[in-house]
Structures are given as structure tokens and as C-alpha cells.
C-alpha positions as CSV (number, residue, x, y, z in Angstrom):
1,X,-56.4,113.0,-9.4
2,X,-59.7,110.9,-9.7
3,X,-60.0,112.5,-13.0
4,X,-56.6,112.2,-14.4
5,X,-57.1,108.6,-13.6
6,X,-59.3,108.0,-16.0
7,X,-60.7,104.8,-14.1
8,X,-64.4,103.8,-13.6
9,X,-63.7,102.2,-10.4
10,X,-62.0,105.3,-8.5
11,X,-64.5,107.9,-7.7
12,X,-64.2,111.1,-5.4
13,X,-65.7,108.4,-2.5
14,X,-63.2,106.1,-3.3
15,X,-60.5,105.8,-0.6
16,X,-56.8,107.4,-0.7
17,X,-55.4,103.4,-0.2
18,X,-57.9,102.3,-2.9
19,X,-56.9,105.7,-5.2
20,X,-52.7,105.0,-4.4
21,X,-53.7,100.9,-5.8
22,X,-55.0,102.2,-8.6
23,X,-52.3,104.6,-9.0
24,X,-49.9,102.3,-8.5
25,X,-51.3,99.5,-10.7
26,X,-51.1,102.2,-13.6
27,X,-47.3,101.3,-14.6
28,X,-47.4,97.7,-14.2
29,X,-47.2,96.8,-17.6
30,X,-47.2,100.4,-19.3
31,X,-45.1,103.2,-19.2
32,X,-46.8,105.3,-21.4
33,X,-50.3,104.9,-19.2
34,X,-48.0,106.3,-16.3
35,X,-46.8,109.7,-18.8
36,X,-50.3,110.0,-19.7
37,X,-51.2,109.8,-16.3
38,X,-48.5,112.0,-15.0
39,X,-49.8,114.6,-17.9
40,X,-52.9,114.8,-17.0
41,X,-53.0,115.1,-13.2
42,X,-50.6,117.9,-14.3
43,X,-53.3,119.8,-16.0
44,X,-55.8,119.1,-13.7
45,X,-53.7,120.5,-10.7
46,X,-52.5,123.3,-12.5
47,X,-55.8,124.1,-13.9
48,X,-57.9,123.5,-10.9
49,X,-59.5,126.2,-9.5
50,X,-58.2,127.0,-7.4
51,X,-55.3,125.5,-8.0
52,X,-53.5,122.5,-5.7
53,X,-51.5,123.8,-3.2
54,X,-47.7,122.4,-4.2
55,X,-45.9,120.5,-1.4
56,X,-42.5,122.4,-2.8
57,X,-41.5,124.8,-5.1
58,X,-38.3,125.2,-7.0
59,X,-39.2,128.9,-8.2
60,X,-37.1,130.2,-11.3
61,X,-34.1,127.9,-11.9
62,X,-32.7,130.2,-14.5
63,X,-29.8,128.3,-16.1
64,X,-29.5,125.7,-13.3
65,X,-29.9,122.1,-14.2
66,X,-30.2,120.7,-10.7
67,X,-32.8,121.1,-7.7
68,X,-33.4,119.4,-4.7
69,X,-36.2,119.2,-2.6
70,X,-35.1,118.4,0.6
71,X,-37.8,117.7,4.1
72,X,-40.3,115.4,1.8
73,X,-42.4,112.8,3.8
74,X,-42.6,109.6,2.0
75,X,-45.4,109.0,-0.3
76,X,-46.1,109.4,-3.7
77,X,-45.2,112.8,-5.3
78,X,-46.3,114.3,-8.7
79,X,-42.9,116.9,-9.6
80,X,-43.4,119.0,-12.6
81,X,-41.2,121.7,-14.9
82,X,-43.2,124.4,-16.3
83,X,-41.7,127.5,-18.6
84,X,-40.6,125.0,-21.5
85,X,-41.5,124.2,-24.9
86,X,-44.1,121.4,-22.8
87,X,-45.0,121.4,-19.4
88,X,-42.3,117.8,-18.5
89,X,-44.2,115.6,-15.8
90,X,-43.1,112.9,-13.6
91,X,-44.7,110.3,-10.7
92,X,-42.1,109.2,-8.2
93,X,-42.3,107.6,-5.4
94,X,-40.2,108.9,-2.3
95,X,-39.5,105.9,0.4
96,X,-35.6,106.5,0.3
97,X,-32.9,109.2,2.0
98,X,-32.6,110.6,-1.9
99,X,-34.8,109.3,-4.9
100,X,-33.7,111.5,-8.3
101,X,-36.1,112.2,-11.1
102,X,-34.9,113.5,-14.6
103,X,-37.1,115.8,-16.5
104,X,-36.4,116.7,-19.9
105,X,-37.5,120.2,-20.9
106,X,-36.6,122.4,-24.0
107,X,-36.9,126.2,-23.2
108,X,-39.1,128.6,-26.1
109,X,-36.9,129.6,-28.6
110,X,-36.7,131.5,-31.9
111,X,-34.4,131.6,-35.4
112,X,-34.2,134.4,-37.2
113,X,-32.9,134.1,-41.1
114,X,-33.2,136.7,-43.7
115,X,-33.5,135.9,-47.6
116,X,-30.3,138.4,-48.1
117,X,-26.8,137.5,-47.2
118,X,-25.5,140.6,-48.6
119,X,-27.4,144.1,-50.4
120,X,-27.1,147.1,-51.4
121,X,-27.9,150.0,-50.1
122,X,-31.7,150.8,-51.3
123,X,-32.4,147.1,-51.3
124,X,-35.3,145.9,-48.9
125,X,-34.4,142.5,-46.6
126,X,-37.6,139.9,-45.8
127,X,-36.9,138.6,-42.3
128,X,-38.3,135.4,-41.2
129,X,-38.5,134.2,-37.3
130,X,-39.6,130.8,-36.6
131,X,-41.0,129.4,-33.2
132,X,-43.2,126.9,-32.0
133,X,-46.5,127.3,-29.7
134,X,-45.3,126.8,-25.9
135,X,-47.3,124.5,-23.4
136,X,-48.8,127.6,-21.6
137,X,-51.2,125.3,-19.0
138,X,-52.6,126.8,-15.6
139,X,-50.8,130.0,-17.1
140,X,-53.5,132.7,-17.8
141,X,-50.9,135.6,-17.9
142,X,-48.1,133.8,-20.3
143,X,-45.6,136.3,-21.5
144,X,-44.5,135.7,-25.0
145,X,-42.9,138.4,-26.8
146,X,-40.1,138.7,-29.7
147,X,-37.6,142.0,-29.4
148,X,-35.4,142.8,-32.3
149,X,-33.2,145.7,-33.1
150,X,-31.3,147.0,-36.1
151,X,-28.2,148.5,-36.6
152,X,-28.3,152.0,-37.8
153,X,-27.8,150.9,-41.3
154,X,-30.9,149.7,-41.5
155,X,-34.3,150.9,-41.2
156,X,-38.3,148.7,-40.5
157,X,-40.5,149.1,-43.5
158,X,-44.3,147.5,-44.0
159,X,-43.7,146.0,-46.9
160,X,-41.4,144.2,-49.7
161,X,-41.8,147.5,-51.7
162,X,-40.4,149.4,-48.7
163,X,-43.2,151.4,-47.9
164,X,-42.6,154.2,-44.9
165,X,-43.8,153.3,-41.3
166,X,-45.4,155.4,-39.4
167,X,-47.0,155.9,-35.7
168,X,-44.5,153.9,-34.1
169,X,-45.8,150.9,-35.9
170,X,-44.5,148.3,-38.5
171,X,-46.4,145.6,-40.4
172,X,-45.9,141.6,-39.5
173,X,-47.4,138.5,-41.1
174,X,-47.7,135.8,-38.6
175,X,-48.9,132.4,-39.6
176,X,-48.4,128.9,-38.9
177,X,-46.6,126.4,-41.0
178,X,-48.8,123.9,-40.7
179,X,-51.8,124.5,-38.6
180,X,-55.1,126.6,-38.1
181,X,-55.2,129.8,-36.0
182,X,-57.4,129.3,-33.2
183,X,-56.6,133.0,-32.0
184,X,-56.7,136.3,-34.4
185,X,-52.6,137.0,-35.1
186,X,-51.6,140.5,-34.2
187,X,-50.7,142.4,-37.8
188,X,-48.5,144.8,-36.2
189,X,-45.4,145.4,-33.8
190,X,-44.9,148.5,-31.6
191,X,-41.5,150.8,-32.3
192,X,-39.7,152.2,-29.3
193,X,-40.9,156.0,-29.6
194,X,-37.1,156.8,-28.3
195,X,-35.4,154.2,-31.2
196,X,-37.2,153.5,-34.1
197,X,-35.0,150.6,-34.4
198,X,-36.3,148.4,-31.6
199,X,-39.3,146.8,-32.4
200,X,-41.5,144.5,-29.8
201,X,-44.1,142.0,-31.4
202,X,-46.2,140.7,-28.2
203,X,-47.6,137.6,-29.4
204,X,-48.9,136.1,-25.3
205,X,-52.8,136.5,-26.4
206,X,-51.9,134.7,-29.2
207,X,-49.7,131.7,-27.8
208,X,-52.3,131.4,-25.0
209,X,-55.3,130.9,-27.4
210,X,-53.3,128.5,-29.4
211,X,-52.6,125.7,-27.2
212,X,-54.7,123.2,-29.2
213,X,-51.8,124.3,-31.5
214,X,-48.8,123.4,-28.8
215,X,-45.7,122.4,-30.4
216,X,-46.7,123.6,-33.6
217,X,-44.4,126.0,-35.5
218,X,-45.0,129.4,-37.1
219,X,-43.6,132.2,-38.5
220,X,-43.4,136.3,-38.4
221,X,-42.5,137.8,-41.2
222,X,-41.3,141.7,-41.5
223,X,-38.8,143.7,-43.4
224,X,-36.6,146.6,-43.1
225,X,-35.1,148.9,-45.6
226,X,-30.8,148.8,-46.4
227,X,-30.3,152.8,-45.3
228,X,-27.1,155.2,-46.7
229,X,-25.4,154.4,-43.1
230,X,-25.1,150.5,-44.1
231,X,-21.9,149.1,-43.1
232,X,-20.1,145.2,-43.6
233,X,-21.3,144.6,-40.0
234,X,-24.9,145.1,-41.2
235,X,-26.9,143.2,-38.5
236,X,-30.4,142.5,-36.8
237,X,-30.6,140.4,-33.5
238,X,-34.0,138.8,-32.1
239,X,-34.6,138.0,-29.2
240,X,-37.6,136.1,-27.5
241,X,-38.7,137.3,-23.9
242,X,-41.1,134.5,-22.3
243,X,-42.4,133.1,-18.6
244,X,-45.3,131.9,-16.6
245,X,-45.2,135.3,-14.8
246,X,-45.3,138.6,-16.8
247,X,-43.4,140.2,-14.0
248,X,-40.8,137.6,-13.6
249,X,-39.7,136.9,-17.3
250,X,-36.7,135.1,-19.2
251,X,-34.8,136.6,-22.3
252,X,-33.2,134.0,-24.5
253,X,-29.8,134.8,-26.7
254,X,-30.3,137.0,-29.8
255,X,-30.7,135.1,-32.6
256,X,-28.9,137.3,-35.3
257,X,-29.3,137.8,-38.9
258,X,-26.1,139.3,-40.6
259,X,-26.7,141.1,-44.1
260,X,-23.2,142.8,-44.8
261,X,-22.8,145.4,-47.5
262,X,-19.2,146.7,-48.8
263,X,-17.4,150.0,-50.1
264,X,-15.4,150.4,-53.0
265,X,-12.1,152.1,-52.3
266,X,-10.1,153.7,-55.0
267,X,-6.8,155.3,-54.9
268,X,-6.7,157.2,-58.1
269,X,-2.6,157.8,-58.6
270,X,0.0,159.0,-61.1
271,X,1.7,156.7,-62.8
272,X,5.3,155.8,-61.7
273,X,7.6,153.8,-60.3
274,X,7.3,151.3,-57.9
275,X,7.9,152.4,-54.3
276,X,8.0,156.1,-55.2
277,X,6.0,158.4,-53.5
278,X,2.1,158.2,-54.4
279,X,0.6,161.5,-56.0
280,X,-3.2,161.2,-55.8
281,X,-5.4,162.5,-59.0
282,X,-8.3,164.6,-58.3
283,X,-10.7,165.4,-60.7
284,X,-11.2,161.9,-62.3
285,X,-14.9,160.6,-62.9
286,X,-16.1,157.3,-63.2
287,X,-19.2,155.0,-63.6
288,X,-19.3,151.6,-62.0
289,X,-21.5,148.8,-63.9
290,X,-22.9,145.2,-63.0
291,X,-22.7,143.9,-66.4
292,X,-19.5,144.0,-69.1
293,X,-21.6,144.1,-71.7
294,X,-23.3,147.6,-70.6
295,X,-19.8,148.8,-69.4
296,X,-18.4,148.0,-72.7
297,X,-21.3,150.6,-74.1
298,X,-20.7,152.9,-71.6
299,X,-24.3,153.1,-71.4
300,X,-25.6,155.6,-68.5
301,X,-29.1,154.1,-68.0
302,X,-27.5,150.7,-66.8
303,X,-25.1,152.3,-64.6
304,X,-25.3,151.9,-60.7
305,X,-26.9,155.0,-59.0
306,X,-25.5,157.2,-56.8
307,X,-25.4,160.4,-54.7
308,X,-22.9,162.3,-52.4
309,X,-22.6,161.6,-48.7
310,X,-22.4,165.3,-48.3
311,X,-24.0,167.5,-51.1
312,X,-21.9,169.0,-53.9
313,X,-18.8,167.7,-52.3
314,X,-17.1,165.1,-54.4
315,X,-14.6,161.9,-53.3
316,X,-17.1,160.4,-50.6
317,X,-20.5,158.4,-52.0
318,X,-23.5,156.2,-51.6
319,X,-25.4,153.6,-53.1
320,X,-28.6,155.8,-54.0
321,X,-31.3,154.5,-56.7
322,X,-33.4,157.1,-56.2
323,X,-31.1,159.3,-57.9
324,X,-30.2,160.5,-61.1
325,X,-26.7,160.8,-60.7
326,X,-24.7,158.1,-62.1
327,X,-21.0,159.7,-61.9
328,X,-18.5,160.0,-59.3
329,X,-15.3,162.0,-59.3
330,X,-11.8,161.5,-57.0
331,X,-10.1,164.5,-54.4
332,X,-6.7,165.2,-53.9
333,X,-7.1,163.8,-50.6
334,X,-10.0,161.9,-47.8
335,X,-8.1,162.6,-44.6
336,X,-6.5,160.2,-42.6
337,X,-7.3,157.6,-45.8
338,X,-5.3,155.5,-48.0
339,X,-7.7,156.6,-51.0
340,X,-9.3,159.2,-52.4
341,X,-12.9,157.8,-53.9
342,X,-15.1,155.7,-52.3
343,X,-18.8,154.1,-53.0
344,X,-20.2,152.6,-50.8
345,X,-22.9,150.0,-50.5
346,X,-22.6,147.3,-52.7
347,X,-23.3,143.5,-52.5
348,X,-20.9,140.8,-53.2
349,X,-20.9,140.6,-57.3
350,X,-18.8,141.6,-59.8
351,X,-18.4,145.2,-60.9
352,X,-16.8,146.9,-63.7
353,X,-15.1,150.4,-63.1
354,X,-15.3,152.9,-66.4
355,X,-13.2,156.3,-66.2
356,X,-15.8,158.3,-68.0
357,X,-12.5,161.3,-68.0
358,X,-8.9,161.5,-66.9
359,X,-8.1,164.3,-64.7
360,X,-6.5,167.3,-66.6
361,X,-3.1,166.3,-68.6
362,X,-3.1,162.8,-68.1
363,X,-5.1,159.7,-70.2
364,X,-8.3,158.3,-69.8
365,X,-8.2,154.3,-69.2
366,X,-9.5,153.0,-72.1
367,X,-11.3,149.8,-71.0
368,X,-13.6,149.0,-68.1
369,X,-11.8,147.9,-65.0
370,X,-13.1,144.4,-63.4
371,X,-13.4,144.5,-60.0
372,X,-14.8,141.6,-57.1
373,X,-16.1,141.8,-54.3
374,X,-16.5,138.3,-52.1
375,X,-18.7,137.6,-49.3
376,X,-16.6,136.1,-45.7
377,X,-16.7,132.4,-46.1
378,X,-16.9,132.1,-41.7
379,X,-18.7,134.0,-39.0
380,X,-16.3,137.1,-39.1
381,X,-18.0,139.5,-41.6
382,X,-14.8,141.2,-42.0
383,X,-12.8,138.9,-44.0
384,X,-14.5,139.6,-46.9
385,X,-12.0,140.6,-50.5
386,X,-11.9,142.5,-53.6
387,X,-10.1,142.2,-55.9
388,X,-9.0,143.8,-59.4
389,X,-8.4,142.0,-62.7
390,X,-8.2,138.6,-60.7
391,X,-6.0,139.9,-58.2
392,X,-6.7,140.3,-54.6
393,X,-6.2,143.5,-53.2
394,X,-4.4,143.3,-49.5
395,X,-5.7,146.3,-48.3
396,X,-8.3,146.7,-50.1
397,X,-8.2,149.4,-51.9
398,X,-8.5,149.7,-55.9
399,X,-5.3,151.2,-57.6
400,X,-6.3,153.1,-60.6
401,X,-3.3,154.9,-62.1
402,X,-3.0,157.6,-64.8
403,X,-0.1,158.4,-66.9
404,X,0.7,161.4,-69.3
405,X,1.9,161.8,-72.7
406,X,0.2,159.9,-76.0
407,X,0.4,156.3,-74.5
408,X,-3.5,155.2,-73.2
409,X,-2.9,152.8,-70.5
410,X,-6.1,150.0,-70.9
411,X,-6.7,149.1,-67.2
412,X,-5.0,151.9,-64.9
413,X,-2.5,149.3,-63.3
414,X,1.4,148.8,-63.4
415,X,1.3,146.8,-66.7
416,X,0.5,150.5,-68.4
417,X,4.0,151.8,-67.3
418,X,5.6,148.7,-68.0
419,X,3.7,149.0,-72.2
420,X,5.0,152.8,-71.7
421,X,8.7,152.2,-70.9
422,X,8.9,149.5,-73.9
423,X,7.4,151.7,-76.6
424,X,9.7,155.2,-75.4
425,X,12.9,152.8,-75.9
426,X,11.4,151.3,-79.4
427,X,11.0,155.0,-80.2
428,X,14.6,155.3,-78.9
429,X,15.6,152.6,-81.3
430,X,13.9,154.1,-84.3
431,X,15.8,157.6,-83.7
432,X,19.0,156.5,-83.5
433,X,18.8,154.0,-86.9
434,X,17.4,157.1,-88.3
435,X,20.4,159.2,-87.5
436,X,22.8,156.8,-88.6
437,X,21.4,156.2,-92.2
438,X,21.4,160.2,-92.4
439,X,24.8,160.2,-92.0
440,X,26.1,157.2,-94.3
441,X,23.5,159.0,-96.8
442,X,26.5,162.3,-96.1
């Protein structure tokens, strides 16, 4: 306490009534010489070796906002919260049945963002987690350590380029935003030899040998690869595992990072009437472009990649650029589905569909389909659309239909049948004027 109090006249001969005047003569006229006070008989009692026996102690509080001491003798009492952002330190004086202090403290906690909001599969995602050096004083074991896992449609990679991991090990950049490293920033995080999608970064060294840094924020950067298993509910969650004692730690809640990617569904049909029984086409092939202009062309090198889910077997497919394979062809039927084609792992955009051939006996479309896919505009990732020329598909699904005969319908939807029907009763028409003029001409 002599030392916290910063005071030429108290020395360790002084007296305790001559040490509780000056003590008490701190606050007269300034509040902030009484914080400063408080602070620094904090760090001297908790960095005191050995330390100051405490007159009580709370222990964990978890998520409780309230604790009473109860069996204090009057005096003067230093009371303290450790395990936050800062250590929060308060002088009280107990001469009452019940005196009450307030302590403001702000737990450790982390954000996670990534520079995606939707991908493709193939594409690589940059993940950023920001936190801020906690107040680890009188701590010498600290625990500070950020978890995060990824869902199966996504894989850790060391780099932007999406270079392989390997030995249970992934790259990390960590850095402050606006600050010098005291300490030497670990460069990798460990993967869990069972789950190579759990990945623990442990940064206590690091926090502890920053405290000339406390409060300042940083970063850790990493990345991870968008895999063939990628799904709308794409997602990572971090999480930050902290405490005075190793042994006896706190988790906070995940901070999650949501990077959905989307199928394309398409029912390719027969032509026909409205609410007549659907008969699926097999054996139709398209390509599926990012730009009209190239889908106008029908030009092969700017088509999207792809390759089957299973090999050789057609109808089911995947976002691949590492393949050569830009063509993919409809089944009869994808059990216990509403279509029969699907590729999947595409980012919100625009697309455009091209039928690069009809299946046998009917026309080829003869224009390139537009079709959009839209991001969720809330928290549900689910709510996300496509839709075809404009129009919002309910379930879905892409309607591509087919029809026989001469006619080339331009876009594979009902206006096709509709152009069809008009034309065979023009041709009608032109018959039966023809017929009659034959026989006035007899």
C-alpha cells in the first residue's frame, strides 16, 4: 500500500492511522487520484510476492452479476474483479450493516468476419478475428486461446492461394492494429488430429507478454478452402476460451462467420399443358455462363467448370475449376427429387443457362436462359431465391421445357407452347383458304 500511495510522507515506518489519513485524504478533492490509487494498490497486491492474502474471495462468478461478502469487520477494504478486459478496482469503506460497490468489467471477447458473404465452390475465404490484449496482472498462467470449427463444406488452408496443410498445422498472421509486439506472435494453430476441422490458436504467451499493449486490438488472420460438400448453411464459429486459471477456464459464445453457397436445380420437362403430368427429359446437356456476352458465343473456355459428384454418372454435379469439363447432362429421374439436374456451388450472381443439345426428338432452346440467384437479406440463410427470366421460382427449381416438331422454343418456358399453339392454328388457317380457292378454281 505505501507504494501505491505514491506519497513522500508515508513510509513502511509510517503508522497504519498515519497510512489510513493519508489514504483517506487521497479523494478529498479528486476522484481520479482515488482510481489511480485503487489501480495501483491492485497491482501491487496482486503482484506481490507473495501475494496479499485476500480478506474474501468471490471465486468464479460465471454469469452472475451480484456477490456479497458477508462477516466483514469495519475498515477500509480494497475489492477487485479480475478475468475482464481490465482488472476493475474499487476503495470502500465498510462502517455500515451493507455498503454496495459497482464494478464495471467487460469480459475478453472476439468477432469473427470473413471477406465472403457467399462463394463458390473452389473459392478460398480470408477470415479475420479481432480482440483486444486483456489486463492479465498477478496472472503468470493466463489462458487465452481462440477455437474455431468448420462445417464439412469447408476445409483450413495456409494461404490465399489455398495451399494444402499439413502435420496438423495451418498458417495464421497475427498482428496488432495499432501497436508494437512486445512478444514473438505464434505463426501457426494446431488441428485436432481426430477433426481436421477444429483448429486451436493458443495465443496466453502472447497476451501475457503484451500487457504494455493492454487494451489494444489485434487481429488473426487464416483461411480455409470452399470444398465439393459446401452447402447454403456454409459456416465457421469462433470461439475464445480465457481465465486467470488454466484449469478453471471460461468459453465465450461462438462468434460465427456464415459464407453460403447455392445449387442450381433444373427440371428438364416435355412440353405440354399446364397441370398435366410432368415427363422428365434425359439426355439434355448444358453449359452455365457468368457473362451474356460469352453465353451468347457459346464460348467453352468462359464457361463455369465442373465435374460429377459420382464419376461417369450424369444428373448430379459440382462446382469444380480444376476440371476440364464444362458440360452437364439431365436423367430421367434423381430419386425422391423434384428435378432431374443439379449444380451445385454457386455464389449469389447472375447466370446464364445454354442447352448445348436437346435430348433425342425434341428442340434445342435457342437462346441462353437467365437465371438469379439472391443472397438472404436476414439472419436465416435459407431464404435465399432464384429466379428465371425475372421471375421467382417458389420452389426453386428451374423449369426448362422441350417441345417436338419444327417450332424452336427461345427460352424452354410456357411462352414456347403458347408461340406453338398460335402458329399450328395459322397453319390451320392457311390450309383451309387453300382448299377453298381449289375448289372455286373447279
Amino acid at each position: 500500500m505505501v507504494a501505491a500511495l505514491n506519497n513522500s510522507a508515508i513510509t513502511e515506518s509510517s503508522t497504519d492511522e498515519a497510512i489510513a489519513d493519508a489514504v483517506r485524504n487521497i479523494g478529498n478533492n479528486d476522484s481520479t487520484e482515488v482510481q489511480n490509487f485503487a489501480n495501483a494498490f491492485t497491482t501491487q497486491a496482486l503482484t506481490k510476492n507473495p501475494k496479499l492474502d485476500a480478506t474474501a474471495n468471490s471465486g468464479k462468478l460465471g454469469d452472475v452479476t451480484f456477490y456479497e461478502f458477508t462477516g466483514l469487520d469495519s475498515g477500509y477494504y480494497l475489492v477487485y474483479v479480475t478475468g475482464g478486459k481490465e482488472i476493475q478496482s474499487s476503495l470502500v469503506t465498510v462502517d455500515a450493516d451493507t455498503t454496495t460497490v459497482n464494478l464495471k468489467s467487460e469480459t475478453p471477447s472476439i468477432n469473427k468476419t470473413a471477406d465472403k458473404t457467399t462463394v463458390n465452390i473452389g473459392d478460398v475465404v480470408t477470415y479475420t478475428v479481432k480482440g483486444s490484449i486483456p489486463d492479465t496482472t498477478g496472472y503468470a498462467e493466463y489462458a487465452y486461446k481462440i477455437h474455431d470449427e468448420l462445417t464439412k463444406g469447408l476445409d483450413f488452408v495456409n494461404n490465399a492461394t489455398g495451399t494444402a496443410c499439413t502435420d496438423n498445422k495451418v498458417a495464421v498472421k497475427v498482428a496488432f492494429t495499432n501497436a508494437t509486439d512486445a512478444g514473438k506472435a505464434p505463426t501457426e494453430a494446431t488441428l485436432d488430429a481426430e477433426n481436421n476441422r477444429k483448429m486451436s490458436l493458443d495465443l496466453s504467451a502472447w497476451i501475457r507478454a503484451n500487457q504494455e499493449n493492454k487494451g489494444k486490438e489485434f487481429t488473426v488472420i487464416y483461411y480455409a478452402k470452399v470444398n465439393k460438400d459446401a452447402e447454403v448453411t456454409n459456416n465457421n464459429k469462433a470461439s475464445l476460451e480465457y481465465g486467470n486459471n488454466p484449469n478453471d477456464t471460461t468459453t465465450t459464445t461462438p462468434s460465427e462467420a456464415k459464407t453460403p453457397t447455392y445449387p442450381l436445380d433444373i427440371l428438364k420437362k416435355k412440353a405440354g399443358i399446364a397441370g398435366a403430368t410432368t415427363e422428365k427429359l434425359a439426355g439434355a446437356k448444358f453449359k452455365l455462363y457468368s457473362n451474356k456476352t460469352d453465353a451468347d458465343k457459346n464460348d467453352d473456355t468462359k464457361a463455369i467448370k465442373v465435374s460429377p459428384v459420382t464419376t461417369g454418372v450424369a444428373g448430379n454435379y459440382v462446382v469444380d475449376p480444376t476440371s476440364s469439363t464444362t458440360e452437364f447432362e439431365s436423367v430421367e429421374n434423381i430419386e425422391r427429387k423434384d428435378y432431374n439436374l443439379r449444380v451445385n456451388g454457386l455464389a449469389e450472381g447472375t447466370y446464364y443457362l445454354v442447352e448445348t443439345k436437346a435430348p433425342d426428338g425434341f428442340n434445342k432452346l435457342t437462346a441462353p436462359v437467365e437465371i438469379k440467384i439472391t443472397k438472404s437479406t436476414d439472419t436465416d440463410v435459407n431464404k435465399w431465391t432464384i429466379s428465371k427470366a425475372g421471375t421467382v421460382e417458389t420452389d426453386k427449381i428451374i423449369d426448362i421445357e422441350n417441345s417436338t416438331g419444327s417450332l424452336l422454343p427461345s427460352t424452354g418456358g410456357r411462352g414456347a407452347i403458347a408461340f406453338a399453339v398460335i402458329a399450328a392454328l395459322l397453319v390451320f388457317g392457311v390450309a383451309v383458304s387453300f382448299i377453298r380457292d381449289k375448289r372455286k378454281e373447279a
